[in-house]
N, C-alpha and C positions, 0 to 999 in steps of 0.2 A: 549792498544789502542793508537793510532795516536794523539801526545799533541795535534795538530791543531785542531781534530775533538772534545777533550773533554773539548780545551777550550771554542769551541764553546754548549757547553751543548750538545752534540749528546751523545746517548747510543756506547752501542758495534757496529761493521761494520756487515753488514748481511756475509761477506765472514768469517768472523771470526768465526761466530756464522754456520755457514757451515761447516768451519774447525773443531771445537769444534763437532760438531753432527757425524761426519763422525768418530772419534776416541773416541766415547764416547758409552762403552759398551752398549751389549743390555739388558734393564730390566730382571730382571730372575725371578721379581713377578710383577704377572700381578694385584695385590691390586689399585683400583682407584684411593686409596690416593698418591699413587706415582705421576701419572701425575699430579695431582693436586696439589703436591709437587715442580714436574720440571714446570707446567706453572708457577707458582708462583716465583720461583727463575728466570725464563726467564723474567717476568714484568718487579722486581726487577733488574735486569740488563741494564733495557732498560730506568733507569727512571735519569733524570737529575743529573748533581753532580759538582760542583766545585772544581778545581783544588787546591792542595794546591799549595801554593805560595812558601813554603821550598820546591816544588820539584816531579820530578816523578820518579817511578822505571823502568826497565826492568827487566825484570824475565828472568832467563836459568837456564839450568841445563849445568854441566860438568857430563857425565855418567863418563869417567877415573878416574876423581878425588870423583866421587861418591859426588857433593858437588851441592847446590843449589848455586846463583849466584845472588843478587840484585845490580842491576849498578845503582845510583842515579844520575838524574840530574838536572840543575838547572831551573824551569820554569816561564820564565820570561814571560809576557802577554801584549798586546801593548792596545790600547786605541780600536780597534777593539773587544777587547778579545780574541786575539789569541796569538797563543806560539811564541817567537823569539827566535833565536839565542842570548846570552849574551854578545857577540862579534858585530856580524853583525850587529842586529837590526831585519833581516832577516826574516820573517816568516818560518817556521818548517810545511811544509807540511806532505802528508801521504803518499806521492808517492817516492820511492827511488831517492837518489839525491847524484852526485858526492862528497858534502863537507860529510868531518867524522867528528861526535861532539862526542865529547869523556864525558867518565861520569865524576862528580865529584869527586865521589866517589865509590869503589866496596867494599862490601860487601859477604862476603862466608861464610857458614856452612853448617854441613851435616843432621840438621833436620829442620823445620819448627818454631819449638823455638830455636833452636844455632842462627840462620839469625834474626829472631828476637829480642833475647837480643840482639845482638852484634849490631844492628840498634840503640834498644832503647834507651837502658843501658850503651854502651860504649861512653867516653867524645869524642868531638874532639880532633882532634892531634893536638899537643902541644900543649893542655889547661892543667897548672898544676890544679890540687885539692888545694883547699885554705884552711887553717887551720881551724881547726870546723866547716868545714861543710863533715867530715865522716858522711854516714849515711843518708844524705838528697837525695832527689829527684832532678836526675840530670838535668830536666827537667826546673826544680823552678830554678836553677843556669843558663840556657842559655845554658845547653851545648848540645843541639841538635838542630843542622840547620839539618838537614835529613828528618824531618817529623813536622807539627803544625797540623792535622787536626784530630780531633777522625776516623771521615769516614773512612780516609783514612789507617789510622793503621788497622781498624777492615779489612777493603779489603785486604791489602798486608797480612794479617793472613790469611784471607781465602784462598789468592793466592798461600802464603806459602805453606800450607797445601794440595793443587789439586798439586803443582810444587813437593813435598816430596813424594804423592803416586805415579806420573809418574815416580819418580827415581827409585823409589822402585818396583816398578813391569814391568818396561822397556816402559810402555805406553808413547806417543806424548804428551806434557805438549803445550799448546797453552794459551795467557794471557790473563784473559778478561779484 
């Protein structure tokens, strides 16, 4: 989603959620519980959420490389509550725009946990490991500016996971 729109508290974009409908197979049981399944996750989509402040994803796929793709970047929020450029100051609209903001950071692996630990788990570069602390939670040590928010980890897993079976079965991976 568009940082601008979700820093403003807005759900998914209805076009999004168009694009989502349009490449999203059809039921092949007709049990009630199903839709009552998919309304339920559709609510859940639509319901407010805070940005984390370490940051937002893009999700891709490389089909060639057979690899899933999380670009992180940095999201800064101005007194309005919306996204800026870290540079500019700029607001970060949702409409295509001449300047390229390049990610922090990219992340690659070819399932839905390899992209994951390598998010969670791995230090920043050039952070040495400091003596006696093998073992602990890299976390408790500072060394993940990438993510601070539970929501948000439990999302990019879910997102992981819809991004891992599009590669996997050649279907259109769209982000919610």
């Amino acid at each position: 989603m568009c940082p601008a729109r979700r820093a403003a508290g807005g759900g998914r974009r209805a076009s999004a959620v168009a694009r989502h409908a349009a490449v999203a197979p059809a039921p092949t049981n007709t049990d009630p519980r199903d839709a009552e399944l998919r309304a339920l996750d559709d609510k859940l989509s639509w319901r407010p959420l805070q940005l984390d402040p370490a940051g937002y994803y893009i999700i891709k796929l490389d089909r060639e490389a057979r690899e899933l793709i999380a670009e992180h970047y940095s999201n800064n929020i101005n007194e309005k509550g919306l996204a800026v450029d870290d540079e500019t100051g700029e607001v970060i609209g949702c409409k295509k725009s001449s300047s390229v903001r390049l990610p922090r950071r990219v992340f690659r692996g070819r399932t839905a946990k390899e992209l994951s630990v390598r998010i969670l788990e791995q230090r920043q570069q050039g952070q040495a490991e400091e003596p006696g602390q093998e073992g602990t939670d890299a976390q408790e040590q500072g060394a993940l500016p990438w993510i601070s928010r539970l929501e948000h980890a439990n999302y990019l897993g879910r997102e992981f996971v819809r991004a891992e079976m599009a590669l996997l079965t050649g279907t259109e991976y769209v982000q919610d």
